[in-house]
N, C-alpha and C positions, 0 to 999 in steps of 0.2 A: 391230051386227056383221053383215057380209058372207057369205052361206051362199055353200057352194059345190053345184050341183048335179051328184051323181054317181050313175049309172047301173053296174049289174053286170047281165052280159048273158051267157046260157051257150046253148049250141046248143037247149037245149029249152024256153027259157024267160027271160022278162027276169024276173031273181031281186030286185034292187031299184030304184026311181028316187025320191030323194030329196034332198033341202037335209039338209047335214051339216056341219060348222065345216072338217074338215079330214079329210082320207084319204092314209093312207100303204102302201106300195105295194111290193111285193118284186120288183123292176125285176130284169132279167139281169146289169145293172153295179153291184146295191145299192140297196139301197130307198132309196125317196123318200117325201119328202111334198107334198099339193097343196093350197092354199089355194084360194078364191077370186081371179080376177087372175092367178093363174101363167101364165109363158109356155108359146105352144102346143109339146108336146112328143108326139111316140111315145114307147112303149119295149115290148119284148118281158119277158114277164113269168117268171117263174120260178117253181115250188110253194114255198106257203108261204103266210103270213098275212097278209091287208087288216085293218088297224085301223083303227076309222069311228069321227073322234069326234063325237059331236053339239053339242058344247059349245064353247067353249074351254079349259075348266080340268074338261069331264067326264073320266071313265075312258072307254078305249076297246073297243067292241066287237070283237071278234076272226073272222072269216072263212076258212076256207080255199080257197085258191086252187088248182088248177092248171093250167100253160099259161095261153097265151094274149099278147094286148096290152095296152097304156094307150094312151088318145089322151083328151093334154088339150086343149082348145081354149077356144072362148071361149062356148061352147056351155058347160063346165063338164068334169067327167073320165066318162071312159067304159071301165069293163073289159071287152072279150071272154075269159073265160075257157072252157076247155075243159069244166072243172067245178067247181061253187065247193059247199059248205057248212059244216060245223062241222067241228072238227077230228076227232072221233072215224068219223065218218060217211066219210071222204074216209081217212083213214090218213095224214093229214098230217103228220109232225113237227114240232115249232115251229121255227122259227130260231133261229140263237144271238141275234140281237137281240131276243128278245121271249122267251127261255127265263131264268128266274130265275137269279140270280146264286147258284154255291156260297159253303157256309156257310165261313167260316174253322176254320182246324183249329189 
């Protein structure tokens, strides 16, 4: 399996640099996701949540974003966020992509 290598980088501090399966990404036109291989791409980021999976078929871990860029290259993916950590810490909300689905009534 193909790791991809993705860095998260914030003004005070490079917060992670790691091989991960895949990273998805709450872009300003909608998140994405980045494999290993992806074309090189920018995009301006949005607040909200980085899911890092380490697996293929792991559970993903959850990040909070805010601001900032992506630049994929072949280098691997690279976030400048403004500020990134857990969601309680940052006063993040989830997205509705990533907030659990209501129960039926």
């Amino acid at each position: 399996m193909e790791m991809l290598h993705f860095e998260l980088v914030t003004p005070e501090k490079l917060v992670r640099s790691e091989e991960v399966y895949m990273v998805v990404v709450p872009g300003s036109e909608g998140d994405f996701g980045v494999l290993e291989g992806h074309a090189p791409v920018m995009s301006t980021i949005r607040d909200g949540a980085l899911s890092i999976y380490r697996t293929e078929k792991g559970e993903p871990e959850t990040l909070a974003i805010q601001g900032g860029f992506a630049e994929v290259s072949a280098a691997g993916l690279t976030i400048l966020a403004e500020r990134a950590g857990d969601t309680a810490s940052l006063g993040t909300p989830v997205t509705p992509a990533h907030r659990p689905a209501a129960p039926d009534r």
